[in-house]
N, CA, C and O atoms as a GROMACS GRO file, in nm:
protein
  316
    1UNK      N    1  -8.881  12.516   1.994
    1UNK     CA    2  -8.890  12.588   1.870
    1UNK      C    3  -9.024  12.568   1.804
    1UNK      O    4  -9.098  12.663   1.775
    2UNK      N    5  -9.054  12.442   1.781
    2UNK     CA    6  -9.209  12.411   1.731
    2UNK      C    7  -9.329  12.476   1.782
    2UNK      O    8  -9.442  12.466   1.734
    3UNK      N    9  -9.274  12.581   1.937
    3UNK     CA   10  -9.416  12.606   1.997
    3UNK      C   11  -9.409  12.805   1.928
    3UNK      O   12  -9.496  12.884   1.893
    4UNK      N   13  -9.251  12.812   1.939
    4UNK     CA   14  -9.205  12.942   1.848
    4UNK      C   15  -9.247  13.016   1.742
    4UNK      O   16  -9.290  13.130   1.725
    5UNK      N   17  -9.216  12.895   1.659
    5UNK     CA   18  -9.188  12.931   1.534
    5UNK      C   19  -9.372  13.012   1.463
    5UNK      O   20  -9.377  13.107   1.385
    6UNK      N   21  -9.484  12.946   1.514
    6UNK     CA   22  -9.556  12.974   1.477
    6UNK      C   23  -9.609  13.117   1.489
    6UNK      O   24  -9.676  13.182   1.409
    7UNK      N   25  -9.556  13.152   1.623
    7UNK     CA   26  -9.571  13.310   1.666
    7UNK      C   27  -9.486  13.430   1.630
    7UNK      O   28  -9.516  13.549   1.625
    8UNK      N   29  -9.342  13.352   1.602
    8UNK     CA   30  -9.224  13.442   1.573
    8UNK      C   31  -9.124  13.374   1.478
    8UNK      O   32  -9.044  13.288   1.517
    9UNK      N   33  -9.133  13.417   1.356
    9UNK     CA   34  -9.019  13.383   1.252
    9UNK      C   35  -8.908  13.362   1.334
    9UNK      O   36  -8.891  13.396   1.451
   10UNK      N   37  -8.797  13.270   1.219
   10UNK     CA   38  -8.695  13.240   1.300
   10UNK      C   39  -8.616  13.365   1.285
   10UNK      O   40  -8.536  13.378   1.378
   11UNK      N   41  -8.612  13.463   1.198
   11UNK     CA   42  -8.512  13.522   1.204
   11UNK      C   43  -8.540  13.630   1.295
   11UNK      O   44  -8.454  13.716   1.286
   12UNK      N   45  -8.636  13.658   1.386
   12UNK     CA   46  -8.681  13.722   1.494
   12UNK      C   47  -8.612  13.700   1.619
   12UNK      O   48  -8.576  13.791   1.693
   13UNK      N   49  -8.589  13.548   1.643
   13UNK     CA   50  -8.536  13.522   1.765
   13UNK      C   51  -8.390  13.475   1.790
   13UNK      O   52  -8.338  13.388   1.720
   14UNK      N   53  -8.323  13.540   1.896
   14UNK     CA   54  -8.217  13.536   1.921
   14UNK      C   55  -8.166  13.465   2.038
   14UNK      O   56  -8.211  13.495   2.149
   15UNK      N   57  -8.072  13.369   2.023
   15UNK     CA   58  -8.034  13.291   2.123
   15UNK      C   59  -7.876  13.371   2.172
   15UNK      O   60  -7.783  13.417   2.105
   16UNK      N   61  -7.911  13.357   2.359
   16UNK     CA   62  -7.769  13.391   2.429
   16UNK      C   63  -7.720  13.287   2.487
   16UNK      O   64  -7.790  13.208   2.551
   17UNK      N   65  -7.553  13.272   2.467
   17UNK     CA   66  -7.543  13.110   2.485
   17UNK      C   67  -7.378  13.166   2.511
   17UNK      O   68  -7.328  13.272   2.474
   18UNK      N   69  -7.306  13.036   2.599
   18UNK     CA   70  -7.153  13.063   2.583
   18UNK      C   71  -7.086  12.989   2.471
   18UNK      O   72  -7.138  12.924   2.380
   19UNK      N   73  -6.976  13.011   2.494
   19UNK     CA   74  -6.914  12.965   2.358
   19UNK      C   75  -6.888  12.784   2.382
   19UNK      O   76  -6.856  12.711   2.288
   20UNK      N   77  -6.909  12.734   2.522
   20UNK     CA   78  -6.904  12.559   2.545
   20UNK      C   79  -6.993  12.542   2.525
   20UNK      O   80  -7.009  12.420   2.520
   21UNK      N   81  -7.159  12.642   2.490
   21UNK     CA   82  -7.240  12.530   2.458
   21UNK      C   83  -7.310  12.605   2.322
   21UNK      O   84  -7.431  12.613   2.298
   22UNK      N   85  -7.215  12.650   2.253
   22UNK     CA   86  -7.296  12.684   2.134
   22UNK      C   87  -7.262  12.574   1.996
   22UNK      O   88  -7.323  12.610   1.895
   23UNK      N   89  -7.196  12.478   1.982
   23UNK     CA   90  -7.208  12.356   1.922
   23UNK      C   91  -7.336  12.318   1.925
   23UNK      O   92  -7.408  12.321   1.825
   24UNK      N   93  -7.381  12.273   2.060
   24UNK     CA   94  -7.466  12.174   2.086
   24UNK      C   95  -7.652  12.300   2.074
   24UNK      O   96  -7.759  12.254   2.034
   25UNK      N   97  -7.638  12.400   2.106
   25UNK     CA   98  -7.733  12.524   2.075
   25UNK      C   99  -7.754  12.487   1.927
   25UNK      O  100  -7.840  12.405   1.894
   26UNK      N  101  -7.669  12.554   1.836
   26UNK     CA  102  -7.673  12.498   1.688
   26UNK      C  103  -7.744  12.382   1.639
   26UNK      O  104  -7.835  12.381   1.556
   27UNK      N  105  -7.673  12.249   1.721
   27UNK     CA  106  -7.743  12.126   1.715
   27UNK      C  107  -7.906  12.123   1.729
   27UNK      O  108  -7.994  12.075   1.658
   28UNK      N  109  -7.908  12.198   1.859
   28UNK     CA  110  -8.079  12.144   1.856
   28UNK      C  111  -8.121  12.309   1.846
   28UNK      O  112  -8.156  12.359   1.953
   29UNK      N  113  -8.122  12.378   1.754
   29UNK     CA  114  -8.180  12.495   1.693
   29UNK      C  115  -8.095  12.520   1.547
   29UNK      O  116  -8.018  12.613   1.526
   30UNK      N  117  -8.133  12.406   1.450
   30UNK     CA  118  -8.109  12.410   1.338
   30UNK      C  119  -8.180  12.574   1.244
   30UNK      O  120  -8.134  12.651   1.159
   31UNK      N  121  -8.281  12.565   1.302
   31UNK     CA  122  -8.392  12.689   1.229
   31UNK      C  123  -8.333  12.842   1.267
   31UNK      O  124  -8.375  12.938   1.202
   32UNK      N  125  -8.221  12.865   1.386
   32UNK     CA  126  -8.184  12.967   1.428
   32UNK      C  127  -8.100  13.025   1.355
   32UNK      O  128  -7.999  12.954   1.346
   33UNK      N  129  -8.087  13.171   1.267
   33UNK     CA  130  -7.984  13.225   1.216
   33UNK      C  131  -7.823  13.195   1.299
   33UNK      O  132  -7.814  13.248   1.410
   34UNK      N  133  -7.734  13.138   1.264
   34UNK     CA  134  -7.606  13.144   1.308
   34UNK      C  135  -7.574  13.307   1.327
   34UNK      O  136  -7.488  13.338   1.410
   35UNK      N  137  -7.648  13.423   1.241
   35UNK     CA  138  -7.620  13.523   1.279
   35UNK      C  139  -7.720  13.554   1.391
   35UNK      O  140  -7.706  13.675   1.410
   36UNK      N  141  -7.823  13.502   1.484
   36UNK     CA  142  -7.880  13.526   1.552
   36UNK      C  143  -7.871  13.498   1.685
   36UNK      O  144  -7.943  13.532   1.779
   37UNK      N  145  -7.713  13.390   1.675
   37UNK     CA  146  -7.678  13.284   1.759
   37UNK      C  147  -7.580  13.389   1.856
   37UNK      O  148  -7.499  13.448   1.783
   38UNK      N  149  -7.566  13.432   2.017
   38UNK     CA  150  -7.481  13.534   2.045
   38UNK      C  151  -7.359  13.461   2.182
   38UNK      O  152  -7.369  13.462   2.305
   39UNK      N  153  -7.290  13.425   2.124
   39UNK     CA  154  -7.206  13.334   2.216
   39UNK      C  155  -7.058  13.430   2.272
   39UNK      O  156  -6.964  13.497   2.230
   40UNK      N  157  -7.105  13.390   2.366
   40UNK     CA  158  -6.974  13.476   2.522
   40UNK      C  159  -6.922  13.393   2.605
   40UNK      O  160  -6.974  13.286   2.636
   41UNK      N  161  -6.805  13.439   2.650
   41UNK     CA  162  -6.762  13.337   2.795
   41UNK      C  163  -6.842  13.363   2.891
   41UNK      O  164  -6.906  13.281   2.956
   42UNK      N  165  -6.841  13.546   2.912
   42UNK     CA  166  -6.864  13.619   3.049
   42UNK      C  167  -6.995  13.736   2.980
   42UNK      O  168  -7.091  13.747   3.056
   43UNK      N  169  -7.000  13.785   2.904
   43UNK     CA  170  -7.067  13.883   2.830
   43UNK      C  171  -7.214  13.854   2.830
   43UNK      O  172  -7.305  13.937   2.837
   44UNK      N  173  -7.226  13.687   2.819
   44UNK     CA  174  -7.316  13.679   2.762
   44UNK      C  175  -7.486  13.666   2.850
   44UNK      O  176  -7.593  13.618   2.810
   45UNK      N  177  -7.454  13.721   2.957
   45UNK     CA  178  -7.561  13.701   3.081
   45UNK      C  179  -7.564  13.922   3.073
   45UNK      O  180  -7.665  13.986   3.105
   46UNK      N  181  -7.500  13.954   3.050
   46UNK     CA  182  -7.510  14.099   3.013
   46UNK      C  183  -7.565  14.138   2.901
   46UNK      O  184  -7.644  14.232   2.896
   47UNK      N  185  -7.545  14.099   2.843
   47UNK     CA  186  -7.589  14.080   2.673
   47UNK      C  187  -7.714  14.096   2.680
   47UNK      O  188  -7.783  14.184   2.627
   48UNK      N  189  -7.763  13.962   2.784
   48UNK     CA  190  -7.897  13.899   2.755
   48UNK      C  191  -7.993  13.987   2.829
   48UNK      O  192  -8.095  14.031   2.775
   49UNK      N  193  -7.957  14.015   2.969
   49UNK     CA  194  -7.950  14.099   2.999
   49UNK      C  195  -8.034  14.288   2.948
   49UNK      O  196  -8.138  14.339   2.989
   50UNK      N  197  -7.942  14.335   2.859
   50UNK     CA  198  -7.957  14.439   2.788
   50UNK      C  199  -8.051  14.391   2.622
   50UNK      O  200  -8.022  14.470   2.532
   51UNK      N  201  -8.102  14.335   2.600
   51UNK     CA  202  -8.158  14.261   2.505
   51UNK      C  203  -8.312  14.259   2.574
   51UNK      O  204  -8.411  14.312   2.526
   52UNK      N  205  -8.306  14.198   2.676
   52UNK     CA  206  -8.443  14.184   2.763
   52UNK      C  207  -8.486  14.325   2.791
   52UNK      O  208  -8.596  14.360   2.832
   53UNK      N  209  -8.378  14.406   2.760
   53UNK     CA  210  -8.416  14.549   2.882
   53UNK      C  211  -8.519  14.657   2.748
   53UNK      O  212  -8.620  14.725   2.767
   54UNK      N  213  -8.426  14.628   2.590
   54UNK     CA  214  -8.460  14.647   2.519
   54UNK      C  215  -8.619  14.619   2.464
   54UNK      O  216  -8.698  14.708   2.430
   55UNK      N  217  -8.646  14.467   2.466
   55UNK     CA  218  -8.784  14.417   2.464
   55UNK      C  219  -8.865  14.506   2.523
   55UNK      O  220  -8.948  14.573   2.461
   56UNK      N  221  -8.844  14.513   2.651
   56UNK     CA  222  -8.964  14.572   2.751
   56UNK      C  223  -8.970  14.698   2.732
   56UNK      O  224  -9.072  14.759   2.764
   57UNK      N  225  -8.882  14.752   2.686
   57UNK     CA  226  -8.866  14.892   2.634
   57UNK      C  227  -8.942  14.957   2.536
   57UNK      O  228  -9.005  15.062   2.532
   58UNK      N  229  -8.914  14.857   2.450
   58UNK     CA  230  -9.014  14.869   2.351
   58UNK      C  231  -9.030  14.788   2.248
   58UNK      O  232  -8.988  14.783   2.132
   59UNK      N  233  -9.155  14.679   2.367
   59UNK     CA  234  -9.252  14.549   2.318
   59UNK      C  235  -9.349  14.598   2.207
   59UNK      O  236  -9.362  14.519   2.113
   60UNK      N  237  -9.407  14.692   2.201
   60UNK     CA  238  -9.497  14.705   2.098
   60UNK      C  239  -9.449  14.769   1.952
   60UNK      O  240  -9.513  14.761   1.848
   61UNK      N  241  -9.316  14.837   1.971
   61UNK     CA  242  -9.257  14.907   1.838
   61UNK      C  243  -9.251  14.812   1.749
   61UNK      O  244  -9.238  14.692   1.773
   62UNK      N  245  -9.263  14.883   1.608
   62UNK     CA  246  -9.240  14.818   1.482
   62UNK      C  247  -9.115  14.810   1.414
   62UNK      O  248  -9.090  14.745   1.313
   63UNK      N  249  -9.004  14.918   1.509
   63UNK     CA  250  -8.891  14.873   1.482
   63UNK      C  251  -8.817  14.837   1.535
   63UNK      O  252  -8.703  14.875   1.508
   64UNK      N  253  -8.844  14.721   1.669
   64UNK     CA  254  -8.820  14.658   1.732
   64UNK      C  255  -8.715  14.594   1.697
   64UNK      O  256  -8.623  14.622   1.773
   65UNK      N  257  -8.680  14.508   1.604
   65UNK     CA  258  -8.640  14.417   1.552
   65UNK      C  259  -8.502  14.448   1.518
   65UNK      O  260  -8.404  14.393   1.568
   66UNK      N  261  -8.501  14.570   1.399
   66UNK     CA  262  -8.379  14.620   1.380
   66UNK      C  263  -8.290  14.694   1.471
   66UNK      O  264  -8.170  14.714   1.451
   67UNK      N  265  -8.374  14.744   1.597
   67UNK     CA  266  -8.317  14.771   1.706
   67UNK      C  267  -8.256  14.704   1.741
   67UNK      O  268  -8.134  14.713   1.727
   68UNK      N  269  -8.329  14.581   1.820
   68UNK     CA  270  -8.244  14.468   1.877
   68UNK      C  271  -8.095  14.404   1.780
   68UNK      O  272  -7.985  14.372   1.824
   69UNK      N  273  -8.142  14.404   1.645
   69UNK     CA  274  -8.022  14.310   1.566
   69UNK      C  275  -7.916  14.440   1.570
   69UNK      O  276  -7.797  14.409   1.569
   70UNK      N  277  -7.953  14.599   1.574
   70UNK     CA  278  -7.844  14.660   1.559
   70UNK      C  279  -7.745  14.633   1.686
   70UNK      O  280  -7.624  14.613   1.675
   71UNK      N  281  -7.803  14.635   1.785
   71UNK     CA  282  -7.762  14.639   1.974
   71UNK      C  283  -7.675  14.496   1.931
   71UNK      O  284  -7.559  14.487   1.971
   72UNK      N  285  -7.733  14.385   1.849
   72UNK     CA  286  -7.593  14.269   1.882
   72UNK      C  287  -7.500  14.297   1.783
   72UNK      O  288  -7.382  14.278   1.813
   73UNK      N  289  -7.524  14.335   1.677
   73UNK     CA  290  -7.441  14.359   1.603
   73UNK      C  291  -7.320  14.491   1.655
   73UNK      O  292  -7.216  14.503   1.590
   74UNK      N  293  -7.337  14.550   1.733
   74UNK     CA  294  -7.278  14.639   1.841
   74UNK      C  295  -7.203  14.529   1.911
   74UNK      O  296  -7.089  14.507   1.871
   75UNK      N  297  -7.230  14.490   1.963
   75UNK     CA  298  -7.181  14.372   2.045
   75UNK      C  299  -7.086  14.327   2.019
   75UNK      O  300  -6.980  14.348   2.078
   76UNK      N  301  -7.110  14.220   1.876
   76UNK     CA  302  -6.999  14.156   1.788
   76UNK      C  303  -6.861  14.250   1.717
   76UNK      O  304  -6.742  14.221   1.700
   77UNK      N  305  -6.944  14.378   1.684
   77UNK     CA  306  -6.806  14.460   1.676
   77UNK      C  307  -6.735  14.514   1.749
   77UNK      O  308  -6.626  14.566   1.727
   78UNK      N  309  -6.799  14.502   1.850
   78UNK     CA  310  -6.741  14.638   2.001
   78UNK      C  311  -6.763  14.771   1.971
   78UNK      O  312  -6.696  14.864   2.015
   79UNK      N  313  -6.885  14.784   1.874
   79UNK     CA  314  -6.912  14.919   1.882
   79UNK      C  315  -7.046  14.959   1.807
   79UNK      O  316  -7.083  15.077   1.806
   0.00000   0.00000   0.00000
């Protein structure tokens, strides 16, 4: 995070994690939005997945950001 934070606010970055290790995620990424935090049993390698696909898609847009948070927030609702 310390090498992160300087390049990318925390509320920029999003962690994909399952749900056995998102306790311990939390633990050592205190600075990470809990809403930024995206925990799955099985989902979550798809997720990450479609998140990455997004980045490269479009790395240079300025509305990058709200893209990506809309796509998890899709996620979390199922829609």
């Amino acid at each position: 995070m310390d090498r992160v934070l300087p390049l990318v606010p925390a509320k920029n970055i999003f962690v994909i994690t399952n749900e056995a290790q998102l306790p311990e995620v939390r633990k050592q990424l205190p600075k990470i939005l809990k809403a930024n935090l995206i925990a799955s049993s099985s989902d979550a390698v798809v997720a990450g997945s479609a998140v990455v696909n997004q980045i490269a898609s479009h790395g240079r847009s300025c509305d990058l950001v709200p893209q990506v948070s809309r796509f998890v927030r899709s996620l979390k609702t199922g829609g």
